[in-house]
BARO-458198 format. One line per 5 residues: their letters; for each residue x, z, y of N, C-alpha, C, O. Coordinates in Angstrom, 2 decimals, m for minus. Atoms other than C-alpha are relative to their C-alpha. Layout:
<rs>
A	X Z Y X Z Y X Z Y X Z Y ~ ...
</rs>
This chain:
<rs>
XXXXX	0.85 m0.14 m1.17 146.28 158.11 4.68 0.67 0.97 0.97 1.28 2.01 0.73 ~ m0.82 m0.84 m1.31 147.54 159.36 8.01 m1.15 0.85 0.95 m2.03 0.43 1.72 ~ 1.24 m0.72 m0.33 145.58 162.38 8.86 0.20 1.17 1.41 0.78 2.25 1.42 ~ m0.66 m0.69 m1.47 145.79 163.60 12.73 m1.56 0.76 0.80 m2.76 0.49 0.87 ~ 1.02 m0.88 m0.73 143.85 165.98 14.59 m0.38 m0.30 1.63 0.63 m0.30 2.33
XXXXX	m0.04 0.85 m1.68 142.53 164.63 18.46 m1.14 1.42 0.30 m1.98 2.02 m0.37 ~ 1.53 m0.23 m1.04 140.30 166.35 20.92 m0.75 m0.95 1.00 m0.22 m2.02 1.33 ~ 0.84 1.01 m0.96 137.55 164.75 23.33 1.05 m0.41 0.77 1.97 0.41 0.84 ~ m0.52 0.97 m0.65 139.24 162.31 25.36 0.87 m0.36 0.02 1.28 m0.98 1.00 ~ m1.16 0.09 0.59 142.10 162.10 23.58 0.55 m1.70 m0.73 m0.07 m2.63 m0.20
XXXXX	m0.12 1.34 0.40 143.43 158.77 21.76 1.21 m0.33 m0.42 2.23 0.34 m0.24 ~ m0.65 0.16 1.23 145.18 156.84 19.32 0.56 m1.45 0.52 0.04 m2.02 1.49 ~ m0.12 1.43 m0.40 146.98 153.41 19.50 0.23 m0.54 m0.97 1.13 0.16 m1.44 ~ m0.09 0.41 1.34 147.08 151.47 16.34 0.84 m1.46 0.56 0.27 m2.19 1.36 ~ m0.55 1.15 m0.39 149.99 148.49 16.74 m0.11 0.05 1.65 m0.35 0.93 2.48
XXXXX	0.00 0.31 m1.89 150.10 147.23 20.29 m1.16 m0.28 0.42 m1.21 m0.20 1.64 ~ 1.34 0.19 m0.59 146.51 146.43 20.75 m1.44 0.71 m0.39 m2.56 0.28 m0.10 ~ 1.14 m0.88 0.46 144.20 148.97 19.31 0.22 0.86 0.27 1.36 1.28 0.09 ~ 0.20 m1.46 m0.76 143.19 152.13 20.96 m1.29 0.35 m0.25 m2.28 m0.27 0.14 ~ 1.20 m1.15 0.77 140.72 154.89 19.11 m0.27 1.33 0.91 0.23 2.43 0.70
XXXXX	0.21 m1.25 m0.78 139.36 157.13 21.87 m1.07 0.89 m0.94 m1.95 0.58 m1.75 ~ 1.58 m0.84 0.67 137.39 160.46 20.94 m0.49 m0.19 0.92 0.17 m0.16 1.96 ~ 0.90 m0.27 m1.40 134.68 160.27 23.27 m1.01 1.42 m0.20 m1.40 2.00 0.81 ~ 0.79 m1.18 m0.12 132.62 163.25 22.20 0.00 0.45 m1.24 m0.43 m0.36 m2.06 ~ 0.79 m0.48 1.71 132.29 165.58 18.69 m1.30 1.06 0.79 m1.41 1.59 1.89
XXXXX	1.02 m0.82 m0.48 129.10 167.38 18.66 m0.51 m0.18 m1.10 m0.88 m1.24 m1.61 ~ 1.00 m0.14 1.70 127.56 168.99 15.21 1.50 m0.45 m0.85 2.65 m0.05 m0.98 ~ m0.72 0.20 1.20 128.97 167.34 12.75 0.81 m2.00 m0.39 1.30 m2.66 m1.31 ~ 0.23 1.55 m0.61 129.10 163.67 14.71 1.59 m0.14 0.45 2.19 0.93 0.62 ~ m1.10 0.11 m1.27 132.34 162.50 16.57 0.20 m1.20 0.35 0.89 m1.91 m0.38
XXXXX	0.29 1.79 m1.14 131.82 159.08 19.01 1.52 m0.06 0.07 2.31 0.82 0.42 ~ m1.12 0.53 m0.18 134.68 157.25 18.83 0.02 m1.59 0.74 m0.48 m2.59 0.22 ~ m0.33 1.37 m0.52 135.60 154.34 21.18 0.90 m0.92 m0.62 1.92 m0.52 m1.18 ~ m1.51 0.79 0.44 137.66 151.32 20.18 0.17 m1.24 0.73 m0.57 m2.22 0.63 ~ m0.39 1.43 m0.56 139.31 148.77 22.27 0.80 m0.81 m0.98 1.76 m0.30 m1.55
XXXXX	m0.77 0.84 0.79 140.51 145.87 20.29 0.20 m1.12 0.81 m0.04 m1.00 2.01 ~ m0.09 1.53 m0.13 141.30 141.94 20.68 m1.16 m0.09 m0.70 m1.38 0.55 m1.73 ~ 1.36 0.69 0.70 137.82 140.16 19.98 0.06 m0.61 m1.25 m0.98 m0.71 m1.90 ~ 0.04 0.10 1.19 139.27 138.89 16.95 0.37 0.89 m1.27 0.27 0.65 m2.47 ~ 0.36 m1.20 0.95 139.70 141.97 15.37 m0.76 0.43 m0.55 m1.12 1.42 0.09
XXXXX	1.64 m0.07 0.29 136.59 142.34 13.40 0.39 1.76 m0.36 1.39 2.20 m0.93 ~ 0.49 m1.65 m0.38 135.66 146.26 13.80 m1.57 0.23 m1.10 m2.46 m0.60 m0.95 ~ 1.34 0.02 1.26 132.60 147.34 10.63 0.16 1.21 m0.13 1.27 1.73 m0.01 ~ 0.13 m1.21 0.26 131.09 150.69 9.85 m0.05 m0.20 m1.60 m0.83 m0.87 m2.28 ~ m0.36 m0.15 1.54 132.33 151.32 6.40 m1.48 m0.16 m1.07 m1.60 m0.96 m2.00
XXXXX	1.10 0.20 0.56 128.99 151.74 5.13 m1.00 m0.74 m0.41 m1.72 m0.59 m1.39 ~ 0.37 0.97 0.06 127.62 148.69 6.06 0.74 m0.91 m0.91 0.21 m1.78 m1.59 ~ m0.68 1.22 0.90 130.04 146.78 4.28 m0.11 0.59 m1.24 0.20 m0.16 m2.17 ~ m0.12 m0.38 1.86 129.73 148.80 0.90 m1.72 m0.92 m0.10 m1.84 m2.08 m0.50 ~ 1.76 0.79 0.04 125.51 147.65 1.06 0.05 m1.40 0.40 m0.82 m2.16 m0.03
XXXXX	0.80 1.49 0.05 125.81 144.26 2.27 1.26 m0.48 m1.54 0.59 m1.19 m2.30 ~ m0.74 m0.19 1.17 128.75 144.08 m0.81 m1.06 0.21 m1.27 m1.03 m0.55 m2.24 ~ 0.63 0.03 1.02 126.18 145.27 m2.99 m1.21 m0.44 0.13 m2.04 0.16 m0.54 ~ 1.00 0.48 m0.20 123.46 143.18 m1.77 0.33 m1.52 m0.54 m0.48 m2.17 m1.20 ~ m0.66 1.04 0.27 125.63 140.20 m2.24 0.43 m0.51 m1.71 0.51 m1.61 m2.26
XXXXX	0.19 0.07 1.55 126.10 141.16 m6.01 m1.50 m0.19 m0.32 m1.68 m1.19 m1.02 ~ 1.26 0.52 0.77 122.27 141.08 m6.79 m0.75 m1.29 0.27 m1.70 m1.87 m0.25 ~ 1.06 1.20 m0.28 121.61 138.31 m4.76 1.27 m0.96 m1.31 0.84 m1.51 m2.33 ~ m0.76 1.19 0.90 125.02 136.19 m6.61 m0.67 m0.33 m1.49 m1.05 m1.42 m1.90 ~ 0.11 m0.52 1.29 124.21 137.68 m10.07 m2.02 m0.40 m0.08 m2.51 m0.33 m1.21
XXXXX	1.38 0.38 0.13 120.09 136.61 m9.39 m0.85 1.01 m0.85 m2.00 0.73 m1.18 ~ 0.47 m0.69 0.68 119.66 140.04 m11.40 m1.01 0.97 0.97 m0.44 2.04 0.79 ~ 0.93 m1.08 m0.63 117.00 142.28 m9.23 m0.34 1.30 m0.43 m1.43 1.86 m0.35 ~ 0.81 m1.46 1.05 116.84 145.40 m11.14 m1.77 0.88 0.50 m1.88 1.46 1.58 ~ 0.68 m0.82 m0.57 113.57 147.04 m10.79 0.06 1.20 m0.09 m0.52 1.70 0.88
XXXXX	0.35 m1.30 0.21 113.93 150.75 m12.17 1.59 0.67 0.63 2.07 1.74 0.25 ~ m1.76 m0.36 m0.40 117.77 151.06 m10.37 m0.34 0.85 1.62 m0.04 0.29 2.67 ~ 0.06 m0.35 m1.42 116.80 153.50 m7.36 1.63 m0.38 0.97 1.31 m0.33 2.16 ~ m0.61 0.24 m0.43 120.29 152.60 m6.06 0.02 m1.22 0.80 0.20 m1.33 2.02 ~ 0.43 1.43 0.00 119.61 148.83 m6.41 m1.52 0.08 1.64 m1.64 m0.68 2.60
XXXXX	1.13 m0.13 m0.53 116.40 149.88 m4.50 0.09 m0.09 1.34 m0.44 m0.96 2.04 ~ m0.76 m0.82 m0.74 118.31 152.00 m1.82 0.48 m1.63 1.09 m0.10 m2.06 2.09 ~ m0.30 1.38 m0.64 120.32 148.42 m0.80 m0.82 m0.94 0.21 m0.44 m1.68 1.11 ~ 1.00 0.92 m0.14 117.43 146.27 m0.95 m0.73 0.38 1.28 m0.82 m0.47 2.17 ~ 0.90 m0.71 m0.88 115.33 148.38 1.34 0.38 m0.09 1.44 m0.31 m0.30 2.43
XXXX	m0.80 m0.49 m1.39 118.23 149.07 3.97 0.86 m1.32 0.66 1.66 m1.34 1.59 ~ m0.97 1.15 m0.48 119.53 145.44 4.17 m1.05 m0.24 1.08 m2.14 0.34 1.17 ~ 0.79 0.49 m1.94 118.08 143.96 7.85 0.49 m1.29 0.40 1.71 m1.49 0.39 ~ m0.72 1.12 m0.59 118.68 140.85 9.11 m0.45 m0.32 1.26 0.07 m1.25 1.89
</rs>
Protein backbone atom coordinates (compact mmCIF):
# COMPACT_ATOMS: atom_id res chain seq x y z
CA UNK A 1 0.00 0.00 0.00
CA UNK A 2 1.19 3.41 -1.09
CA UNK A 3 0.75 5.70 1.78
CA UNK A 4 0.93 9.67 0.93
CA UNK A 5 0.07 12.56 2.87
CA UNK A 6 -2.29 15.52 0.79
CA UNK A 7 -3.80 18.67 2.10
CA UNK A 8 -7.30 20.34 1.14
CA UNK A 9 -7.26 20.90 -2.41
CA UNK A 10 -4.59 18.97 -3.16
CA UNK A 11 -4.70 15.72 -5.55
CA UNK A 12 -3.71 12.53 -6.79
CA UNK A 13 -3.75 10.99 -10.36
CA UNK A 14 -4.10 7.30 -10.51
CA UNK A 15 -2.99 6.06 -14.36
CA UNK A 16 -4.01 8.63 -16.91
CA UNK A 17 -7.58 9.00 -16.00
CA UNK A 18 -8.21 9.07 -12.33
CA UNK A 19 -7.87 12.04 -10.16
CA UNK A 20 -8.48 11.86 -6.06
CA UNK A 21 -9.03 15.45 -4.90
CA UNK A 22 -9.08 16.30 -1.02
CA UNK A 23 -11.88 18.52 -0.88
CA UNK A 24 -12.13 19.10 2.85
CA UNK A 25 -10.83 17.06 6.30
CA UNK A 26 -12.77 18.13 9.21
CA UNK A 27 -12.87 15.92 12.68
CA UNK A 28 -12.04 12.87 11.82
CA UNK A 29 -13.91 12.95 8.11
CA UNK A 30 -11.90 13.78 4.86
CA UNK A 31 -14.30 14.45 1.43
CA UNK A 32 -12.62 13.22 -1.26
CA UNK A 33 -13.51 13.92 -4.94
CA UNK A 34 -12.96 11.48 -7.79
CA UNK A 35 -13.01 12.04 -11.43
CA UNK A 36 -13.02 8.87 -13.36
CA UNK A 37 -14.21 7.38 -16.91
CA UNK A 38 -17.97 6.27 -16.30
CA UNK A 39 -16.85 2.88 -16.65
CA UNK A 40 -14.80 2.81 -13.81
CA UNK A 41 -17.07 1.51 -11.19
CA UNK A 42 -16.12 3.72 -7.92
CA UNK A 43 -17.83 1.66 -4.26
CA UNK A 44 -17.48 2.61 -0.64
CA UNK A 45 -15.60 -0.28 0.75
CA UNK A 46 -18.13 -0.93 3.21
CA UNK A 47 -20.88 -1.35 1.14
CA UNK A 48 -19.39 -4.01 -0.70
CA UNK A 49 -18.22 -6.08 2.46
CA UNK A 50 -22.46 -6.07 3.53
CA UNK A 51 -23.95 -6.55 0.27
CA UNK A 52 -21.01 -9.63 0.06
CA UNK A 53 -22.39 -10.81 3.15
CA UNK A 54 -25.92 -10.42 2.32
CA UNK A 55 -25.33 -12.37 -0.78
CA UNK A 56 -23.92 -15.33 1.36
CA UNK A 57 -27.19 -15.72 3.47
CA UNK A 58 -29.34 -15.11 0.79
CA UNK A 59 -27.08 -18.00 -1.65
CA UNK A 60 -26.58 -20.34 1.37
CA UNK A 61 -30.78 -19.85 2.23
CA UNK A 62 -29.27 -20.05 5.93
CA UNK A 63 -30.87 -16.87 7.97
CA UNK A 64 -29.29 -17.16 11.26
CA UNK A 65 -31.44 -15.81 13.92
CA UNK A 66 -29.20 -15.40 17.18
CA UNK A 67 -25.97 -14.01 14.80
CA UNK A 68 -26.13 -10.15 15.82
CA UNK A 69 -23.68 -9.71 12.89
CA UNK A 70 -25.97 -11.66 10.50
CA UNK A 71 -28.58 -9.20 12.00
CA UNK A 72 -26.31 -6.03 11.54
CA UNK A 73 -26.37 -6.92 7.41
CA UNK A 74 -29.87 -7.76 7.21
CA UNK A 75 -31.06 -4.59 8.83
CA UNK A 76 -28.60 -2.20 6.82
CA UNK A 77 -29.18 -3.78 3.35
CA UNK A 78 -31.67 -1.04 1.31
CA UNK A 79 -32.77 -1.37 -1.90
Amino acid sequence: MLVLTRRENESLIIGDNIKLTILAVKGGQVRVGIEAPNEIPIHREELLIDAEDLEKVVVSGDIPTNDASSHHVMANHKH
